[in-house]
C-alpha positions as CSV (number, residue, x, y, z in Angstrom):
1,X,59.4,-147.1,-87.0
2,X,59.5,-147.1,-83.0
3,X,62.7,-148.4,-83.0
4,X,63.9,-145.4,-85.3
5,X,61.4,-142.5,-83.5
6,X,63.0,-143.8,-79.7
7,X,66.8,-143.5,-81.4
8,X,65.5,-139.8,-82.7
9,X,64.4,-139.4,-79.2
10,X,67.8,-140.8,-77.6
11,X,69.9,-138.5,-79.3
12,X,67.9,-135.5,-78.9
13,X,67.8,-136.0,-75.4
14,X,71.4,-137.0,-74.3
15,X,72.8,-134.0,-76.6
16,X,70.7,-131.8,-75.1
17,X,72.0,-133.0,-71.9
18,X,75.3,-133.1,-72.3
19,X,75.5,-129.1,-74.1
20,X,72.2,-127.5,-72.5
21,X,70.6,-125.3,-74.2
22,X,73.3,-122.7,-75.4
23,X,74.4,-125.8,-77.4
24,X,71.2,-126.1,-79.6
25,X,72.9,-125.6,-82.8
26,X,75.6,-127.9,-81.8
27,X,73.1,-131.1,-80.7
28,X,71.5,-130.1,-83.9
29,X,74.7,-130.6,-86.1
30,X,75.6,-133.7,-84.1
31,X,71.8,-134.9,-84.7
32,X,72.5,-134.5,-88.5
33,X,72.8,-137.7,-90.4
34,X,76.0,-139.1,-90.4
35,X,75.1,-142.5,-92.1
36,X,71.8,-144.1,-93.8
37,X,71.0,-147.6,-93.9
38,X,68.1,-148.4,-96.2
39,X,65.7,-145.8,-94.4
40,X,67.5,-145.3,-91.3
41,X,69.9,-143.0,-89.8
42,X,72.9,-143.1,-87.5
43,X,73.7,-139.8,-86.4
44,X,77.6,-138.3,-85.4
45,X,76.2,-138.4,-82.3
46,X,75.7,-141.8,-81.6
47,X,79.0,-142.6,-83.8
48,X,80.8,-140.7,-81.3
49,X,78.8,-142.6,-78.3
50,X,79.6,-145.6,-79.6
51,X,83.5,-145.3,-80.2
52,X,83.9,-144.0,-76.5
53,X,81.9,-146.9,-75.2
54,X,84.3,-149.4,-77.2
55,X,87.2,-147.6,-75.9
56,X,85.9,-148.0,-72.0
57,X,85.1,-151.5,-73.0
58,X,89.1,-151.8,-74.1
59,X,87.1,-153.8,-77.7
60,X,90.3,-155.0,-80.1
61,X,90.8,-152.9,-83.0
62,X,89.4,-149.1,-84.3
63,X,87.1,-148.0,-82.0
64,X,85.6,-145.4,-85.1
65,X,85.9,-148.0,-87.3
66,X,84.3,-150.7,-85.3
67,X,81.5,-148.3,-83.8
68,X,80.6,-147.6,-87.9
69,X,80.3,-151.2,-88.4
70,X,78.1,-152.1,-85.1
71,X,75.7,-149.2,-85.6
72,X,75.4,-150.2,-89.4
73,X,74.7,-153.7,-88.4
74,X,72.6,-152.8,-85.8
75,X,70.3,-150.9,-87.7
76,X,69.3,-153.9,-90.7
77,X,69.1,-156.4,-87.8
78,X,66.7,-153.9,-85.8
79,X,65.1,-153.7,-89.4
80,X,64.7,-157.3,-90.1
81,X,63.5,-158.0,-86.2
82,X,60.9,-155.3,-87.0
83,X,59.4,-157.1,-90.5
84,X,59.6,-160.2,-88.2
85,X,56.8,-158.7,-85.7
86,X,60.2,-159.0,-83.0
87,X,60.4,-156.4,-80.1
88,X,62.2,-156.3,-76.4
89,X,59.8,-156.1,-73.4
90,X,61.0,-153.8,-70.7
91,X,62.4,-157.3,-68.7
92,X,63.9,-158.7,-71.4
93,X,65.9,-155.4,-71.9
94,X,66.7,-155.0,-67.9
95,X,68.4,-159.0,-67.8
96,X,70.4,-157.9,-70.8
97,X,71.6,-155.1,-69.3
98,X,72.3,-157.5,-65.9
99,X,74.3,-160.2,-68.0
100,X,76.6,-157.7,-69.5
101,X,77.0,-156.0,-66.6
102,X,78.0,-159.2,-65.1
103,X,80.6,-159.9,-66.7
104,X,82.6,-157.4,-64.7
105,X,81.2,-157.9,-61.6
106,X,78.8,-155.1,-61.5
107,X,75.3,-154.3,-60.9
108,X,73.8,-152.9,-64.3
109,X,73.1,-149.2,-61.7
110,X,77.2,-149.6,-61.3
111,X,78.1,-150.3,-64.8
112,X,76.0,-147.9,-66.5
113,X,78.0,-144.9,-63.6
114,X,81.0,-146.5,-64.9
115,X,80.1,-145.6,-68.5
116,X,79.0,-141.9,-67.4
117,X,82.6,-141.4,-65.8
118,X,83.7,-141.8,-69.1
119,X,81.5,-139.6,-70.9
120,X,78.9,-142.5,-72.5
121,X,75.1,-142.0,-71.6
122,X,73.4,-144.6,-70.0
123,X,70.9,-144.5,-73.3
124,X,73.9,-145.5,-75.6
125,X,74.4,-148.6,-73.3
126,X,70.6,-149.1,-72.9
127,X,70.6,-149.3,-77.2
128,X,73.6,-151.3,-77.8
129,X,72.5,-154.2,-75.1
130,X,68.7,-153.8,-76.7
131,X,69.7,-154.8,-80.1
132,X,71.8,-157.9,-79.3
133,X,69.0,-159.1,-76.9
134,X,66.6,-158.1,-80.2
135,X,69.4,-160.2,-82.5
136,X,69.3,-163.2,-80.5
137,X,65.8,-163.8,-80.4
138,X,65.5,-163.4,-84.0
139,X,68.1,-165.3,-85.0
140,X,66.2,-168.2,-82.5
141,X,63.1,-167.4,-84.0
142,X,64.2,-167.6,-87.4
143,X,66.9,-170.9,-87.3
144,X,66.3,-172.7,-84.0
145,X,64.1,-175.6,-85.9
146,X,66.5,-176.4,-88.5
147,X,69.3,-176.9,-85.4
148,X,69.2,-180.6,-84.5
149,X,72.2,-181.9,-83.0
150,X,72.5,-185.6,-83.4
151,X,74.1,-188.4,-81.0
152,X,76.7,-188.9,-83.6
153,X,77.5,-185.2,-83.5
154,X,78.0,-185.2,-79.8
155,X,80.4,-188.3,-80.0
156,X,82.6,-186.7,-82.9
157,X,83.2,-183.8,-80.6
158,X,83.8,-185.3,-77.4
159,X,86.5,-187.3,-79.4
160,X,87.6,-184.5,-80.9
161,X,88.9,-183.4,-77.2
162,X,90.4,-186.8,-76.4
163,X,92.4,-187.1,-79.5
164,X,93.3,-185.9,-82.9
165,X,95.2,-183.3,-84.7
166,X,96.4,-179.4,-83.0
167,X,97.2,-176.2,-84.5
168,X,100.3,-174.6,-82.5
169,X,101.5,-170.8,-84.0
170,X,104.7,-168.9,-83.8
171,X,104.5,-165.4,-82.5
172,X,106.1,-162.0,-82.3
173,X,104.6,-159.6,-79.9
174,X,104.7,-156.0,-78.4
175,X,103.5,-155.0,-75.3
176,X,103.3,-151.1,-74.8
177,X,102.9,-149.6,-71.8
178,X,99.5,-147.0,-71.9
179,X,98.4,-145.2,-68.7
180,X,95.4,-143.0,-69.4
181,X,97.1,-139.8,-70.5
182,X,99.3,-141.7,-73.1
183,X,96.7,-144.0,-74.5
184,X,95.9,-141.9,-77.4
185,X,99.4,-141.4,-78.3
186,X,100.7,-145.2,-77.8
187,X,96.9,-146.4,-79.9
188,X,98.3,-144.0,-82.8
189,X,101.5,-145.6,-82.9
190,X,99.9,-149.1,-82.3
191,X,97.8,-148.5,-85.3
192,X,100.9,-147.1,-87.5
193,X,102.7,-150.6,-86.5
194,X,99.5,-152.9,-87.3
195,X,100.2,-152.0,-90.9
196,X,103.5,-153.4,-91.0
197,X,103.6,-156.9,-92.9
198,X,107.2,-158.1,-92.2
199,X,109.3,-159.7,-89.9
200,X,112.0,-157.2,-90.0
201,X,110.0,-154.2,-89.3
202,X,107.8,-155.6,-86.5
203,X,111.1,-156.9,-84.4
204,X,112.8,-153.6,-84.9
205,X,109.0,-151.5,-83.5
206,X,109.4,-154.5,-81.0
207,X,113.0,-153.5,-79.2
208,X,111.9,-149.7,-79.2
209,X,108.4,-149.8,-77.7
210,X,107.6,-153.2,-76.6
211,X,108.1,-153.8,-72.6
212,X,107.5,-157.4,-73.1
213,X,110.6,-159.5,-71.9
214,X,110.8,-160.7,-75.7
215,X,111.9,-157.3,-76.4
216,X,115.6,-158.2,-76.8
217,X,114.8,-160.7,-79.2
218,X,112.3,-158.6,-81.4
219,X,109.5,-159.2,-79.4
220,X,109.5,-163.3,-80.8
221,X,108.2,-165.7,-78.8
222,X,108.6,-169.7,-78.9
223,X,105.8,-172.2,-80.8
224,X,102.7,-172.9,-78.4
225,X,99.7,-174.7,-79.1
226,X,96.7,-171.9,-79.6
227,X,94.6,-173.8,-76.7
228,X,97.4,-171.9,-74.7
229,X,96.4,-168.7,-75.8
230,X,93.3,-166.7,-73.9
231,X,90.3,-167.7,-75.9
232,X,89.3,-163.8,-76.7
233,X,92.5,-164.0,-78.7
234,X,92.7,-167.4,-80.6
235,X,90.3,-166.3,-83.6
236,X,92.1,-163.5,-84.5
237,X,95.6,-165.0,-84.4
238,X,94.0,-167.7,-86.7
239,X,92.7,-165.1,-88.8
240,X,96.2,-164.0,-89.8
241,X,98.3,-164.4,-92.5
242,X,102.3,-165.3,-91.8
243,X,103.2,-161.9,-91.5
244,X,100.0,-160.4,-90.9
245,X,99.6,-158.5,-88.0
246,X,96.9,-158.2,-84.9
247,X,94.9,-154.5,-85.0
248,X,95.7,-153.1,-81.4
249,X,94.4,-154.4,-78.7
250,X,93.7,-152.2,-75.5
251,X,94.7,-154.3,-72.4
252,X,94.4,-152.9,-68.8
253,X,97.3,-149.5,-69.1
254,X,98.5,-150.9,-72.1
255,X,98.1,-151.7,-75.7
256,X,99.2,-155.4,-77.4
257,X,100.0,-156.2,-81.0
258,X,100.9,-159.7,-82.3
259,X,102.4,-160.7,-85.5
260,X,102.1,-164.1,-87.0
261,X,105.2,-165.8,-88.2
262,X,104.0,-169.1,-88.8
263,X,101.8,-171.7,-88.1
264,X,101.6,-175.6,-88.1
265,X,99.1,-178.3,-87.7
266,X,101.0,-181.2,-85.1
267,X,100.1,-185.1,-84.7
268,X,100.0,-183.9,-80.8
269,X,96.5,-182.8,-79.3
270,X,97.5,-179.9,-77.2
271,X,94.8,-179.9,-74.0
272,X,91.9,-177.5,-73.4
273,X,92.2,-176.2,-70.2
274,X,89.4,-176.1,-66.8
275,X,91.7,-173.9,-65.1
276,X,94.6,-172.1,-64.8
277,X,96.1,-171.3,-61.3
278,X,98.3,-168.0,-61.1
279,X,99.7,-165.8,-58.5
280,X,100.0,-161.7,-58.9
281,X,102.1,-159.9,-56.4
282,X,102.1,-155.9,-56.5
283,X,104.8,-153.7,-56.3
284,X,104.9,-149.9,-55.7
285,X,106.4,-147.8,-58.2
286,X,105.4,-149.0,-61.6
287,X,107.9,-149.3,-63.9
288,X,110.5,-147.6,-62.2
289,X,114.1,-148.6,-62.0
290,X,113.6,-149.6,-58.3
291,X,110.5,-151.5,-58.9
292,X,111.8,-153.3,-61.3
293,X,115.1,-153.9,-59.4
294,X,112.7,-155.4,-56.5
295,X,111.1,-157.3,-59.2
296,X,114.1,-158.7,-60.8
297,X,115.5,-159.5,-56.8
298,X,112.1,-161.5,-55.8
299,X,112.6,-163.7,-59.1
300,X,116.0,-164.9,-58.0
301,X,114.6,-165.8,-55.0
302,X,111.5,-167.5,-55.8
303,X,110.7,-170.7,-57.3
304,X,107.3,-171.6,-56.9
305,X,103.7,-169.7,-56.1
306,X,104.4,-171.0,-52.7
307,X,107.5,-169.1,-52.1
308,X,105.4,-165.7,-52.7
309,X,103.9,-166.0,-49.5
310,X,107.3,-165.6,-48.0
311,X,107.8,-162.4,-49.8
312,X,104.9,-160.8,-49.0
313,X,105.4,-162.0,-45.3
314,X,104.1,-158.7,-43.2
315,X,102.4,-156.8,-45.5
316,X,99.2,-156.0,-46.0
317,X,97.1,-159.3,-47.7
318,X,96.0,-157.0,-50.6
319,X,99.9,-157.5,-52.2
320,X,99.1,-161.1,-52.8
321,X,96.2,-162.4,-55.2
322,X,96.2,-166.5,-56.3
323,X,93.3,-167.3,-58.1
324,X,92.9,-170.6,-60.2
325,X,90.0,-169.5,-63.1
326,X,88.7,-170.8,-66.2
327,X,90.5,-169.1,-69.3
328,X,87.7,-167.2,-70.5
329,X,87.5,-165.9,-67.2
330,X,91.0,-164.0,-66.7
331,X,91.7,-161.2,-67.7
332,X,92.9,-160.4,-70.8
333,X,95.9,-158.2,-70.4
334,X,97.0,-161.4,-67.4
335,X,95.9,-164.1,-70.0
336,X,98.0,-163.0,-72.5
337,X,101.4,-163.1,-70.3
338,X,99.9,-166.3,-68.4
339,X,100.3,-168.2,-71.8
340,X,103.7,-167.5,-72.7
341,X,104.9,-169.0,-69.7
342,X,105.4,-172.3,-67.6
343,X,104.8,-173.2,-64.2
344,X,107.3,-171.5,-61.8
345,X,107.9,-168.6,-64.7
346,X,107.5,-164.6,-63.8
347,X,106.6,-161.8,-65.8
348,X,106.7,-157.9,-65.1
349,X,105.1,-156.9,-68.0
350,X,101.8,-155.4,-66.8
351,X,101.3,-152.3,-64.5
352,X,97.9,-151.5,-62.2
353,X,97.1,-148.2,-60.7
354,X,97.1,-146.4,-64.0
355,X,100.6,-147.5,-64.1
356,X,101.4,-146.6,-60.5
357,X,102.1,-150.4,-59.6
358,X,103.8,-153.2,-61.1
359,X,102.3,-156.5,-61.2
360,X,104.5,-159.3,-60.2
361,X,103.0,-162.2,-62.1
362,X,103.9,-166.4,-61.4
363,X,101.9,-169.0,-63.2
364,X,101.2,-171.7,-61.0
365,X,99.8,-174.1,-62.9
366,X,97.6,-175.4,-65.3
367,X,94.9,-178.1,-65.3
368,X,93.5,-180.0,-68.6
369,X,90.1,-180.3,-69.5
370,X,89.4,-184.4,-69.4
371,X,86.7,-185.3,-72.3
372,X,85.2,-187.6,-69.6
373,X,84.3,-184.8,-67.7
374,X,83.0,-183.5,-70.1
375,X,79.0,-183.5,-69.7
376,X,76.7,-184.5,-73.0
377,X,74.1,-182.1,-72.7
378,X,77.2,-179.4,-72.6
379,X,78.7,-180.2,-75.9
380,X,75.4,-180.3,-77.5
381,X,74.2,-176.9,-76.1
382,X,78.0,-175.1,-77.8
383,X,77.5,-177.3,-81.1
384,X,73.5,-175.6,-80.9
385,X,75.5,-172.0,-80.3
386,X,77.8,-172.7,-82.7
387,X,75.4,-174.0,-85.8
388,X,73.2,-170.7,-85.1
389,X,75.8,-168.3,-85.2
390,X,76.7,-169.4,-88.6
391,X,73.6,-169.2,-89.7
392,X,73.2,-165.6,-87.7
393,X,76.9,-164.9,-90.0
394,X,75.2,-166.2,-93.1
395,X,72.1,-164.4,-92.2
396,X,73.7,-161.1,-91.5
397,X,75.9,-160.9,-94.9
398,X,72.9,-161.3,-96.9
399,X,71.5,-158.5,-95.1
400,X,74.2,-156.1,-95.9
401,X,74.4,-156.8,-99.2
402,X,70.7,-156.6,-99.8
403,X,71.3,-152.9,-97.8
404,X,71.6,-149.4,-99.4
405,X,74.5,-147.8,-97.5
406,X,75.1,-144.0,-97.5
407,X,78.0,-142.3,-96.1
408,X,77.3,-138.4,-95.7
């Protein structure tokens, strides 16, 4: 019931906020129930919070579609956490809000300004980080004794890295350029081409829209093993069907779509890897004919990460980034170009500067993750993650399909 009166509360108060008093009747309407869930409600307001703060967030996907889902699920785990006598102190809440935040390499006070440039209260961001904090500890307090991860588990996995089996996949993919005042246009048309479930159709959308340099052949790309691919990305591709084809995903000015053509399991383990080492050299005018003319000029010339420093010879030092970074921690628009190519290879795909600058991008190198150096206590801490989130998944689906769900 607190839970439900301090949402009541949050909507109330940022709608009044955001309209001011002339718009009474409007917060009123947006207060209105939008969706019940057992006894609860989710008002339009908060669906509407929600889908902007998954847009800012660039979350793969519907943004409407996925908000519906989160607030839904949010509301029987908040319901659950409540019969379980579960609540979030005031610190618990404020280091939630300081991981997330984190991620991007911002205080929670910067984050939470980003969110409010982009029209999402700092009470929508304050709720969404409050019931995955809330989530977590029930799911701990409700599974964490039945998680025991033996010595024999441990071993199994650490020779699971050394050795074994590997899926690699066959892709198609389309890269479409999306500065802020097209993104709504280029998400309608990456949604139109997400429905598409042949080969045919997706390589002709992929020569008209894609500015991937697979373009000219349809947007197809070689086999690589999935440890290649960014890590954000290697459950949905194996979530796909041949055929099938990747909801949009929002990258940094553009939007991505992937189609799977086929997929194989090989005799050959492909490596994890610690770290991949990459160079990024940026180049005024976006994708202009001249820019990409320079581009084109300094690939010719270049063989190596090492050569860049030649080419950027004068300028100022911002021109030139090289960072070597663990997968999970690149970002996603760079991992996905990163992994289609080899050491020495360039592409121009991506744009900064809301599309103002082109991004010159060399992968340097890669470096595989050894299973000696991999430490005990680690692999037994992700097998512990792993074992409660399917018990959270299990947990979760019995939940919804105990709940009464009521569209208005």
């Amino acid at each position: 019931m607190t839970a439900q009166i301090r949402r009541i509360a949050f909507a109330l108060t940022a709608a009044t906020a955001m309209f001011g008093a002339a718009g009474a009747a409007l917060a009123q309407n947006l207060f209105a129930p939008a969706i019940t869930v057992n006894d609860q409600v989710i008002t339009g307001f908060e669906l509407e919070q929600r889908t902007q703060m998954l847009r800012l967030f660039r979350a793969p996907g519907n943004p409407a579609e996925l908000a519906r889902t989160q607030l839904i699920e949010e509301r029987l785990k908040a319901e659950a956490a409540d019969e379980a006598g579960l609540e979030v102190t005031q610190e618990g809440l404020e280091a939630g809000m300081e991981e997330f935040a984190g991620r991007t390499n911002l205080t929670p006070d910067e984050f939470v300004q980003r969110l409010q440039a982009g029209g999402v209260s700092p009470e929508a961001f304050r709720e969404f980080v409050r019931s995955g904090v809330l989530w977590r500890e029930l799911v701990r307090a409700r599974f964490a004794n039945r998680v025991q991860i033996s010595e024999d588990e441990v071993d199994r996995a650490l020779g699971a890295l050394s050795g074994g089996s590997s899926v690699q996949v066959l892709l198609s993919e389309i890269i479409m350029p999306a500065p802020p005042q097209e993104m709504e246009a280029v998400m309608a048309r990456a949604e139109r081409i997400s429905q598409i479930d042949t080969l045919p159709a997706f390589a002709a959308e992929a020569r008209r829209y894609s500015a991937s340099g697979s373009r000219g052949r349809g947007g197809r790309m070689g086999w690589m093993p999935i440890t290649q691919l960014p890590p954000q990305l290697r459950p949905i591709i194996l979530s796909l069907a041949p055929g099938e084809v990747t909801d949009p995903l929002p990258l940094e000015n553009a939007v991505a779509l992937f189609q799977l053509r086929a997929i194989e399991e090989t005799e050959v383990q492909a490596p994890d890897y610690a770290a991949i080492e990459y160079a990024a050299y940026y180049i005024d005018g976006g994708r202009s004919e001249a820019a990409l003319a320079r581009a084109a000029r300094i690939a010719a010339e270049v063989d190596t990460c090492d050569d860049l420093y030649g080419v950027a010879k004068g300028q100022p030092p911002e021109v030139l980034e090289r960072d070597a970074k663990a997968p999970g921690d690149i970002p996603a628009d760079v991992a996905v170009e990163l992994a289609k190519l080899d050491p020495g290879e360039v592409s121009t795909a991506l744009t900064r500067a809301n599309g103002q600058t082109l991004v010159f991008l060399m992968l340097c190198g890669r470096t595989p993750a050894l299973a000696e150096d991999q430490d005990r206590e680690s692999i037994r801490l992700q097998l512990r993650a792993q074992r409660l989130q399917s018990y959270a998944e299990g947990y979760l689906a019995q939940l919804k399909a105990d709940a009464r769900i009521i569209e208005q």
